[in-house]
C-alpha positions as a Markdown table, in Angstrom:
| # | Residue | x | y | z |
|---|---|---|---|---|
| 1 | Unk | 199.9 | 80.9 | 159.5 |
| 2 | Unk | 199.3 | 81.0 | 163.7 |
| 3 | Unk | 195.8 | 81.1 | 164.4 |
| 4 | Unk | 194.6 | 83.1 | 167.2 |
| 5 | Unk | 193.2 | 82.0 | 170.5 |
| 6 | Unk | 189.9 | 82.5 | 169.2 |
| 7 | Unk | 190.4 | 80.7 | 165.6 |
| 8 | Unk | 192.2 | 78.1 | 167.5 |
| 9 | Unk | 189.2 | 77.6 | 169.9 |
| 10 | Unk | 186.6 | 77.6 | 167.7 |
| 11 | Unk | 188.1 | 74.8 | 165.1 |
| 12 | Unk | 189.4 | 72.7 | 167.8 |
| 13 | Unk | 186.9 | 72.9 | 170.8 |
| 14 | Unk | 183.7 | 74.1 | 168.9 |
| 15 | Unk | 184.0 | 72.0 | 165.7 |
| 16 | Unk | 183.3 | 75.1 | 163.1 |
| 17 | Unk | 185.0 | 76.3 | 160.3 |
| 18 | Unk | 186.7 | 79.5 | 159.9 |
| 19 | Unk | 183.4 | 80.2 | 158.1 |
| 20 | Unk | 181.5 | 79.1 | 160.8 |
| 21 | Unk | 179.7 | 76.1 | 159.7 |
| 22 | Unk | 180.1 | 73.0 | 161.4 |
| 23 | Unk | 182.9 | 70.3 | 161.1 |
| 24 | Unk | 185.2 | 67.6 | 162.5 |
| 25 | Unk | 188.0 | 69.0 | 163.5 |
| 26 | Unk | 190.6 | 66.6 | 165.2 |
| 27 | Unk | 194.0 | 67.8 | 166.4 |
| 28 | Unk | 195.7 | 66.1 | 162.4 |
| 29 | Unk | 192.6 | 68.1 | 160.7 |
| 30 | Unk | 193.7 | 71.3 | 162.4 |
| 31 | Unk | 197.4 | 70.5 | 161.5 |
| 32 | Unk | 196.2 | 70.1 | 158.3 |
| 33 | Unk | 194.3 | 73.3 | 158.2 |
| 34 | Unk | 197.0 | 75.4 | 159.4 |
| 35 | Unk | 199.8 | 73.6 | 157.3 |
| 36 | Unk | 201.8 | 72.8 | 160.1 |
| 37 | Unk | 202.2 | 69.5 | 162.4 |
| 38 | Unk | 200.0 | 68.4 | 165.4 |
| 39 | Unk | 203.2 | 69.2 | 167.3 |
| 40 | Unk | 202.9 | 72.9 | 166.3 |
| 41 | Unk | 199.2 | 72.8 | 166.9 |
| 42 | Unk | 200.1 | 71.5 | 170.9 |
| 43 | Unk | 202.3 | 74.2 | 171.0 |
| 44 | Unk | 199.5 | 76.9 | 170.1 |
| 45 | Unk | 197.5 | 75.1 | 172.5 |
| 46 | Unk | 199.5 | 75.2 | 175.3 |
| 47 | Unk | 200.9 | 78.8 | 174.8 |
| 48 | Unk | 197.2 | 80.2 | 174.7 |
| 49 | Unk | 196.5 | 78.1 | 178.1 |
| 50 | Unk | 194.0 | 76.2 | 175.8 |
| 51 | Unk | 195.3 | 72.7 | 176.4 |
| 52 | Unk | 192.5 | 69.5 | 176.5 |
| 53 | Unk | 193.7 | 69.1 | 180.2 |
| 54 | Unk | 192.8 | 72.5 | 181.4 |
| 55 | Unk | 189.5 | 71.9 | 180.8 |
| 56 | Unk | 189.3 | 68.8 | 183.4 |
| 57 | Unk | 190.6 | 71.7 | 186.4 |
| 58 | Unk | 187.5 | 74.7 | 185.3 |
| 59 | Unk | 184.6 | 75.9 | 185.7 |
| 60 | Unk | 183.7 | 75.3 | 182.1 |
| 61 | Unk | 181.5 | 72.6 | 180.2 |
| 62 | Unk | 183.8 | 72.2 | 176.9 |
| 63 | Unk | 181.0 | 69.3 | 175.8 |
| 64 | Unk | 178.1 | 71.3 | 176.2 |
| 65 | Unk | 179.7 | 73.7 | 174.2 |
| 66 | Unk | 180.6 | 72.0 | 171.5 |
| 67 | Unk | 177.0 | 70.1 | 171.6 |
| 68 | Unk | 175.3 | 73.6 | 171.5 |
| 69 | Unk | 178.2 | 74.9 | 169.1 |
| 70 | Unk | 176.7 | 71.9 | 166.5 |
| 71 | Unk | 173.2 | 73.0 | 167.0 |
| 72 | Unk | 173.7 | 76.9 | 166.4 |
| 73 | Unk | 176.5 | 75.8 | 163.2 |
| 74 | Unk | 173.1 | 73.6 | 161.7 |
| 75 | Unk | 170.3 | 75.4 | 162.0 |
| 76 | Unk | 171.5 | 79.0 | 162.8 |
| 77 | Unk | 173.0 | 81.3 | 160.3 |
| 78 | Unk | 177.0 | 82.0 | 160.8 |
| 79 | Unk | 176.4 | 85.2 | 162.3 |
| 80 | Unk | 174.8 | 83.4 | 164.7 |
| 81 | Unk | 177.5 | 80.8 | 165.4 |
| 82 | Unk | 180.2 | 83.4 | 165.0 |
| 83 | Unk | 178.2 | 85.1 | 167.8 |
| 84 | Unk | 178.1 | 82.2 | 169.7 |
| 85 | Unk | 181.8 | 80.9 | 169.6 |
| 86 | Unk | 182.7 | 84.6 | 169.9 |
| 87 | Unk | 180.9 | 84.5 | 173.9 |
| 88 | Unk | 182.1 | 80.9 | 174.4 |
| 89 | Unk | 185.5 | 81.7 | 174.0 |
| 90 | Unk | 184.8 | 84.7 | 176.3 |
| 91 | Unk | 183.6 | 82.4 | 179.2 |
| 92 | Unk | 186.4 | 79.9 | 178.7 |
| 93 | Unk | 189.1 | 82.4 | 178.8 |
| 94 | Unk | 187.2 | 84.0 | 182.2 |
| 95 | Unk | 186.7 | 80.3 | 183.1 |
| 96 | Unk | 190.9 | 79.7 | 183.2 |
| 97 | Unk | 190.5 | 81.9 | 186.5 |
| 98 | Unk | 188.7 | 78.8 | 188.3 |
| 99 | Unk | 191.7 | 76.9 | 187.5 |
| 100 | Unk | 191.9 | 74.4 | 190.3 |
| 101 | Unk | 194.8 | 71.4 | 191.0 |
| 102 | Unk | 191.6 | 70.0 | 193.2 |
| 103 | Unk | 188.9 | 69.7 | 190.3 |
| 104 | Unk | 188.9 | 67.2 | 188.1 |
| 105 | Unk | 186.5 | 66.4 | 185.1 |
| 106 | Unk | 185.1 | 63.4 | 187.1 |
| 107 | Unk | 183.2 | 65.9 | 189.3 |
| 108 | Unk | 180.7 | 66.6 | 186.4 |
| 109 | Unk | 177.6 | 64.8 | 185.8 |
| 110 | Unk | 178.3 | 64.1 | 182.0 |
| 111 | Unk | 175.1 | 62.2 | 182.7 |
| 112 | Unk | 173.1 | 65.0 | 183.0 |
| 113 | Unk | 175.6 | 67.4 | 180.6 |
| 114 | Unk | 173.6 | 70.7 | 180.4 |
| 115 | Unk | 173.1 | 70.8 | 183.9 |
| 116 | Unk | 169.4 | 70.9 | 183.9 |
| 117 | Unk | 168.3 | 67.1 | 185.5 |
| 118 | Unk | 167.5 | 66.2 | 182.2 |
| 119 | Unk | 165.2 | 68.4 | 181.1 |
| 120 | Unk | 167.0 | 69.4 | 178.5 |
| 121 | Unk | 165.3 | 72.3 | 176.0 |
């Protein structure tokens, strides 16, 4: 079975179940999920414009997403983290617009990850 951009993002990037609770996903466990090989699972990946290196090129914090992804899956009902991958995915795929050869990952603080000169919430 081919998962959807959205199923695809949310395992992989997000770390939550297709019932939206959270979990380890590596790109063998999503092979493993899907019945395929992690061949077939870079494939999906890179014909949804979701591969790992795009990330490093937009305007788009995959770690804090995934941090705050873990927090919602834990102590948030699966509506909520449904919810939340649901508008995650959103700004990612509106992200892949900011696609630039001249940014790269290094230009992030990962120091300071949320972006808030560690006063994090």
């Amino acid at each position: 079975m081919k998962p959807s951009p959205f199923q695809l993002f949310h395992m992989y990037y997000l770390g939550l179940t297709p019932e939206f609770k959270t979990r380890f996903y590596n790109i063998h466990a999503v092979a493993r999920h899907f019945g395929v090989d992690a061949g077939q699972v870079e494939q999906w990946l890179d014909g949804f414009h979701l591969r790992p290196e795009l990330f490093r090129r937009i305007d788009f914090n995959v770690a804090k997403a995934h941090g705050k992804a873990q927090e919602v899956g834990l102590f948030g009902t699966p509506d909520d983290a449904r919810d939340f991958a649901r508008r995650t995915f959103e700004e990612c795929i509106a992200a892949l617009a900011t696609y630039s050869e001249n940014k790269v990952y290094e230009d992030l603080d990962y120091d300071d990850i949320w972006g808030d000169g560690g006063k994090e919430s």
